[in-house]
Every structure is written in C-alpha cells, then in structure tokens.
N, CA, C and O atoms as a Tinker XYZ file with bonds, in Angstrom:
   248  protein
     1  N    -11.700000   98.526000  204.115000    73     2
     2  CA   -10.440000   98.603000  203.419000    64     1     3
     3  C     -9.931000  100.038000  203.456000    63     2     4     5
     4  O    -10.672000  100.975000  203.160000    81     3
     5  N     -8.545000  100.219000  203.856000    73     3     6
     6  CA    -7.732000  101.493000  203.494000    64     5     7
     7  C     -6.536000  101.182000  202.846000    63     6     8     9
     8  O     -5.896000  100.130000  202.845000    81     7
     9  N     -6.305000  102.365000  202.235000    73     7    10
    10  CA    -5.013000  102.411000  201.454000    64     9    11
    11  C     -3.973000  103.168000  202.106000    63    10    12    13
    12  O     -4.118000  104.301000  202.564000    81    11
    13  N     -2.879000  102.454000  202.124000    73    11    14
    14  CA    -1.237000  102.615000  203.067000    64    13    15
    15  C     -0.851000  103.442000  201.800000    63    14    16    17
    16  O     -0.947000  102.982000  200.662000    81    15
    17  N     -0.324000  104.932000  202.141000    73    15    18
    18  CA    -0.090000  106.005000  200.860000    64    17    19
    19  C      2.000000  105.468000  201.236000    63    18    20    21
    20  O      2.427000  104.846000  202.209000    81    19
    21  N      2.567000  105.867000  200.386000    73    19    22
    22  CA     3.777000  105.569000  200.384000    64    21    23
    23  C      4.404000  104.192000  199.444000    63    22    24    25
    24  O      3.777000  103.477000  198.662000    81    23
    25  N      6.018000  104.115000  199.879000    73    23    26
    26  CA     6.233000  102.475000  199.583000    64    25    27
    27  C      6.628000  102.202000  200.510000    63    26    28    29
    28  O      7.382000  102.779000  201.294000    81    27
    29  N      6.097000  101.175000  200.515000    73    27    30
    30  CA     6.247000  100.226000  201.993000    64    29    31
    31  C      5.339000   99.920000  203.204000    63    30    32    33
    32  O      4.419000  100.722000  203.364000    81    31
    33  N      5.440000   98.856000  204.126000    73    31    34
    34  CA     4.925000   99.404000  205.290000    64    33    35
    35  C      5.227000   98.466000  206.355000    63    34    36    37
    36  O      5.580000   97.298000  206.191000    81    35
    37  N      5.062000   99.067000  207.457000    73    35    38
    38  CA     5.417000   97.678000  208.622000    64    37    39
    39  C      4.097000   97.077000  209.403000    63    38    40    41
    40  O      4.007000   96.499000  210.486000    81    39
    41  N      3.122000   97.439000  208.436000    73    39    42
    42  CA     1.691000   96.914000  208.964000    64    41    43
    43  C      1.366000   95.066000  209.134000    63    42    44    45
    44  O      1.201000   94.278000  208.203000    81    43
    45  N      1.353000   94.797000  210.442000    73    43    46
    46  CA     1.312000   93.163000  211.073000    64    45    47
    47  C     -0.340000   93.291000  210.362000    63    46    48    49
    48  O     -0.825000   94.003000  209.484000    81    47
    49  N     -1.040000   91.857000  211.537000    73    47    50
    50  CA    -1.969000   91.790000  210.836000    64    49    51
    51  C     -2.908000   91.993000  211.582000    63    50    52    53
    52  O     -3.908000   91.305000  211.377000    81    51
    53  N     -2.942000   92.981000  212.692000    73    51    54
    54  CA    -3.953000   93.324000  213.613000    64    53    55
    55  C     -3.600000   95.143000  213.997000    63    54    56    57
    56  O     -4.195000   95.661000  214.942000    81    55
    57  N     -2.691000   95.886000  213.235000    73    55    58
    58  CA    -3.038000   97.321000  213.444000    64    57    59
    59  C     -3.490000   97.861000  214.383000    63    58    60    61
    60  O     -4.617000   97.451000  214.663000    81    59
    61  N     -3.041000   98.752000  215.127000    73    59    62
    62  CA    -3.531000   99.788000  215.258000    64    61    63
    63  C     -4.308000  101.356000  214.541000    63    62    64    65
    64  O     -4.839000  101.859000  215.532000    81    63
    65  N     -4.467000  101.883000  213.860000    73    63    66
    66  CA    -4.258000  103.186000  213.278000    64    65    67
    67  C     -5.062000  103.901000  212.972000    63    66    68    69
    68  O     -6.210000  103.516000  213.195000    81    67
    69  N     -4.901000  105.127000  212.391000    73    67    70
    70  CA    -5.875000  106.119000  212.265000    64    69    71
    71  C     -6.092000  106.369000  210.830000    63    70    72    73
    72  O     -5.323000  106.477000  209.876000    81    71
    73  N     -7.704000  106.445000  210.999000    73    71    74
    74  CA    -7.971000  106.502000  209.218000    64    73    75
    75  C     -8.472000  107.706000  208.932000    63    74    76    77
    76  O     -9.186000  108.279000  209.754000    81    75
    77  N     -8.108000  108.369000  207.489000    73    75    78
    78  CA    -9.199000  109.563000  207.262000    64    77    79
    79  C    -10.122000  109.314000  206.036000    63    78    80    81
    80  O    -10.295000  108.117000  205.807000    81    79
    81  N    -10.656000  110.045000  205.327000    73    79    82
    82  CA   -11.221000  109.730000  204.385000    64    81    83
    83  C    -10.657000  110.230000  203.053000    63    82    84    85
    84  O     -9.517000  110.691000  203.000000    81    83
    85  N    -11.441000  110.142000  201.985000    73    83    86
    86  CA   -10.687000  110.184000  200.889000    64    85    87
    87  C    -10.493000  109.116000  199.667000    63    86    88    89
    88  O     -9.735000  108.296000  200.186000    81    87
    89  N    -10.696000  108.753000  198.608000    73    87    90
    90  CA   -11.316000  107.604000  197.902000    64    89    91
    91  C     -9.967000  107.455000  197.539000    63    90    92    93
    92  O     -9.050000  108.048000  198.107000    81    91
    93  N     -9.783000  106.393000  196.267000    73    91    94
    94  CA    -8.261000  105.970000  195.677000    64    93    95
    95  C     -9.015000  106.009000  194.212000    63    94    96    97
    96  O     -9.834000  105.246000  193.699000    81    95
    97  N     -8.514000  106.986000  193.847000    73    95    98
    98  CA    -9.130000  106.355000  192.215000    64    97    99
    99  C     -8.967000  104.979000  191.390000    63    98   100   101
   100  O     -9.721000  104.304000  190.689000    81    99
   101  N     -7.627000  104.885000  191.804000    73    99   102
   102  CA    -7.508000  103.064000  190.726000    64   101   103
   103  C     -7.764000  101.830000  191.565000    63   102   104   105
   104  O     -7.393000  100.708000  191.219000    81   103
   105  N     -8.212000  102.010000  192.329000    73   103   106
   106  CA    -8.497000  100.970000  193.511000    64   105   107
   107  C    -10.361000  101.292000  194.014000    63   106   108   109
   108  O    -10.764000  102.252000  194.671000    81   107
   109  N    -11.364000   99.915000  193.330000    73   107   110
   110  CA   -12.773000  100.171000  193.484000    64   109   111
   111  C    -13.224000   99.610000  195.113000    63   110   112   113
   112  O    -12.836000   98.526000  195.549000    81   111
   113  N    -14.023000  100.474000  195.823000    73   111   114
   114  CA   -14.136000  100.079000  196.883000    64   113   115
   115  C    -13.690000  100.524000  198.436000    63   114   116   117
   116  O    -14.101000  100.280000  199.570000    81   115
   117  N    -12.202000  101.620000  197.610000    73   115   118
   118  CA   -11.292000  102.038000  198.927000    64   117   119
   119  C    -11.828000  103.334000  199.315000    63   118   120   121
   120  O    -11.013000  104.094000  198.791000    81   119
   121  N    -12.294000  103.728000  199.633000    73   119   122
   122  CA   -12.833000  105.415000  200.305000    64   121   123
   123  C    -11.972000  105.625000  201.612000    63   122   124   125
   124  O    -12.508000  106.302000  202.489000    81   123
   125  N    -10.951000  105.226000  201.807000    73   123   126
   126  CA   -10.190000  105.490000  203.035000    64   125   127
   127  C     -8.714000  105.562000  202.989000    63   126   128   129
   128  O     -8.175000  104.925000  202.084000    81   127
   129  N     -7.904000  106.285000  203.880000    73   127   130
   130  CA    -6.728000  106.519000  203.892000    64   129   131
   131  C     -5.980000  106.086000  205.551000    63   130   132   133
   132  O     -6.514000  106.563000  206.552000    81   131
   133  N     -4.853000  105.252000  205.686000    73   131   134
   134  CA    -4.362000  105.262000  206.797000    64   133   135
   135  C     -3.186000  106.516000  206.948000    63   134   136   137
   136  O     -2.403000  106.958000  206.107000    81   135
   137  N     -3.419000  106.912000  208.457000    73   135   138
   138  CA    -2.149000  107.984000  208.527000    64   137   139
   139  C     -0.857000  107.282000  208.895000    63   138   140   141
   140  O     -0.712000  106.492000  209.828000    81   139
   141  N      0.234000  107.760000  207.861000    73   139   142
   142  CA     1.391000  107.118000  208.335000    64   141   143
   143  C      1.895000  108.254000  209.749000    63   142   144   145
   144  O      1.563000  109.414000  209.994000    81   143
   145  N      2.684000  107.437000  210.361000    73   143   146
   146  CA     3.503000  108.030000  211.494000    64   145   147
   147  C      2.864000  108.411000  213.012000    63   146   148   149
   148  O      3.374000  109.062000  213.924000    81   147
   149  N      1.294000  107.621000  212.906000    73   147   150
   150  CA     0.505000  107.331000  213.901000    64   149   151
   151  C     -0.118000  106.163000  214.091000    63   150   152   153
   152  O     -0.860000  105.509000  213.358000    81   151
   153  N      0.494000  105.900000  215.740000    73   151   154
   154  CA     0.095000  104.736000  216.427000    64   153   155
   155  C      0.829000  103.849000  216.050000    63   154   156   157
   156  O      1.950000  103.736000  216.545000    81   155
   157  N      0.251000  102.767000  214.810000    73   155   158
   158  CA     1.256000  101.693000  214.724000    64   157   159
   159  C      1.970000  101.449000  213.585000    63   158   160   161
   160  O      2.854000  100.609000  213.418000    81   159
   161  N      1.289000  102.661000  212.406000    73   159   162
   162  CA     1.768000  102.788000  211.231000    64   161   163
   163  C      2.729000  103.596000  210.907000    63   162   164   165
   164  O      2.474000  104.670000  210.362000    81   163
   165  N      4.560000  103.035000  211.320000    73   163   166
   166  CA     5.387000  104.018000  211.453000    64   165   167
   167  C      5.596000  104.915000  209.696000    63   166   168   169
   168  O      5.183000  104.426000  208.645000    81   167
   169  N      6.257000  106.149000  209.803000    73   167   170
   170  CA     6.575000  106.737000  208.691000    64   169   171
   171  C      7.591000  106.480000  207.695000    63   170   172   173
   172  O      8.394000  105.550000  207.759000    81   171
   173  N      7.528000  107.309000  206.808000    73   171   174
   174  CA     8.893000  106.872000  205.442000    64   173   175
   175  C     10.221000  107.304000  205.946000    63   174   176   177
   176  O     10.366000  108.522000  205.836000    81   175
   177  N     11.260000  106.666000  206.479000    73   175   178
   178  CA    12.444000  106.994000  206.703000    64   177   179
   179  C     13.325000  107.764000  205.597000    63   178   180   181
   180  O     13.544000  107.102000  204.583000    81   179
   181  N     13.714000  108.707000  205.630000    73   179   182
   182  CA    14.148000  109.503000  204.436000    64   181   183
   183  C     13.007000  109.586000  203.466000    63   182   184   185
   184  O     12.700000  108.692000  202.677000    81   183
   185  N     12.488000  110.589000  203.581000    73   183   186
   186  CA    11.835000  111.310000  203.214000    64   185   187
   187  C     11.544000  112.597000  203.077000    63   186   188   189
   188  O     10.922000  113.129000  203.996000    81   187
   189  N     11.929000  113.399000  201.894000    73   187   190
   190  CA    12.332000  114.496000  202.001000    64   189   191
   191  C     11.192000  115.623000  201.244000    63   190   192   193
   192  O     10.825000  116.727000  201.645000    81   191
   193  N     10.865000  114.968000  200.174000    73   191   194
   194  CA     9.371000  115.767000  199.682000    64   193   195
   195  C      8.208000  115.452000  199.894000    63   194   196   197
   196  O      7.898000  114.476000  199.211000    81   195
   197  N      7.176000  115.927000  200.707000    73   195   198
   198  CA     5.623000  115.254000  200.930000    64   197   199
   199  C      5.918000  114.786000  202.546000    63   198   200   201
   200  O      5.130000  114.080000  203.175000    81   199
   201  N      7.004000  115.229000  203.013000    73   199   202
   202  CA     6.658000  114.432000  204.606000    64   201   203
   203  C      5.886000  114.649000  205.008000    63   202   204   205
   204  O      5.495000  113.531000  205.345000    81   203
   205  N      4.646000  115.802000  205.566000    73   203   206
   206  CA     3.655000  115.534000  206.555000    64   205   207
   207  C      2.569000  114.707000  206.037000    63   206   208   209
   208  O      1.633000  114.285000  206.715000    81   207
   209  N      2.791000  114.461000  204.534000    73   207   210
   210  CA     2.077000  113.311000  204.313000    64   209   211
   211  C      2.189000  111.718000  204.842000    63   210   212   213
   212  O      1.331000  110.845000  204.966000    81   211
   213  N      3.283000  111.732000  205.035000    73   211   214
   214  CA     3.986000  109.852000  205.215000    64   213   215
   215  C      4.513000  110.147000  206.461000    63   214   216   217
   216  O      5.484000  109.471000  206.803000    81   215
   217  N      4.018000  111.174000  207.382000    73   215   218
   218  CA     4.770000  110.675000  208.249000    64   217   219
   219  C      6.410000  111.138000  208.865000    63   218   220   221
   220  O      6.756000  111.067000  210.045000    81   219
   221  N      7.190000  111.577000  207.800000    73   219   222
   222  CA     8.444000  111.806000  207.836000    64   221   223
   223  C      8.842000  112.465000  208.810000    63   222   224   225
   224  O      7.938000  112.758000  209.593000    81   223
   225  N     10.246000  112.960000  209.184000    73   223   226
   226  CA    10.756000  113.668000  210.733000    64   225   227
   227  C     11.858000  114.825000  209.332000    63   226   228   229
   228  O     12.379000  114.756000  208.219000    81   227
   229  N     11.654000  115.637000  210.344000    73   227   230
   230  CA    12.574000  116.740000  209.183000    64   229   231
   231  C     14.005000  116.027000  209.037000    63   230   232   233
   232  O     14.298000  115.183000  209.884000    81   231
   233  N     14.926000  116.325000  207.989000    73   231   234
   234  CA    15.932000  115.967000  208.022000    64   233   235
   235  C     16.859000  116.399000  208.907000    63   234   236   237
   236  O     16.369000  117.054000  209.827000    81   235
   237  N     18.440000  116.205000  208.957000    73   235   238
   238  CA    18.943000  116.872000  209.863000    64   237   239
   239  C     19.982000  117.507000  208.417000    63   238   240   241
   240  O     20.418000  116.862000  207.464000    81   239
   241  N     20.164000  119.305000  208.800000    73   239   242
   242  CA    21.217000  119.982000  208.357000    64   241   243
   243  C     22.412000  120.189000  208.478000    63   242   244   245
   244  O     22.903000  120.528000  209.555000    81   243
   245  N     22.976000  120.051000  207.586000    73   243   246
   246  CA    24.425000  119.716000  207.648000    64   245   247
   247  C     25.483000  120.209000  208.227000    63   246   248
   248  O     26.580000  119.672000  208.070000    81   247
C-alpha cells in the first residue's frame, strides 16, 4: 500500500509509478509514498504552493 499525497488522482488500476518511503500517520499500515508527476501518476494542475511535492509545472507570469 501507498499513499497518493494531494487531491485527486488519475490512478487506473494497474499503475505505473515510483514510490519513496515515509509512513502516513492516520493511515495504519502505509509506510510508503507515490511520486506525483512520474510515469503514470500525473501532477496537481494549478498548483501553486508545495509543487515539487505534487508534481506541479511552474506557473506562467503575467
């Protein structure tokens, strides 16, 4: 088991992706993290605080 960090996800039911480690505190059992915005687990579209966490693409300036 891993935990998808963000809201949302476009995860089918055969994945690709890359996991790291790292436990979930409110969730017993999970010691793992999927990376968003690699392989098949795309990132948070608008996303502006925490992107290299989820994945995100910089915004564009105005």
């Amino acid at each position: 088991f891993a935990h998808i960090p963000g809201e949302g996800h476009n995860s089918q039911e055969h994945p690709i992706v890359l996991v790291r480690g790292g436990r979930v505190k409110d969730s017993p059992g999970v010691k793992s993290h999927c990376i968003r915005g690699v392989k098949d687990l795309l990132g948070i579209p608008d996303r502006r605080r925490g992107r290299s966490k989820y994945g995100a693409e910089r915004p564009k300036s105005k």
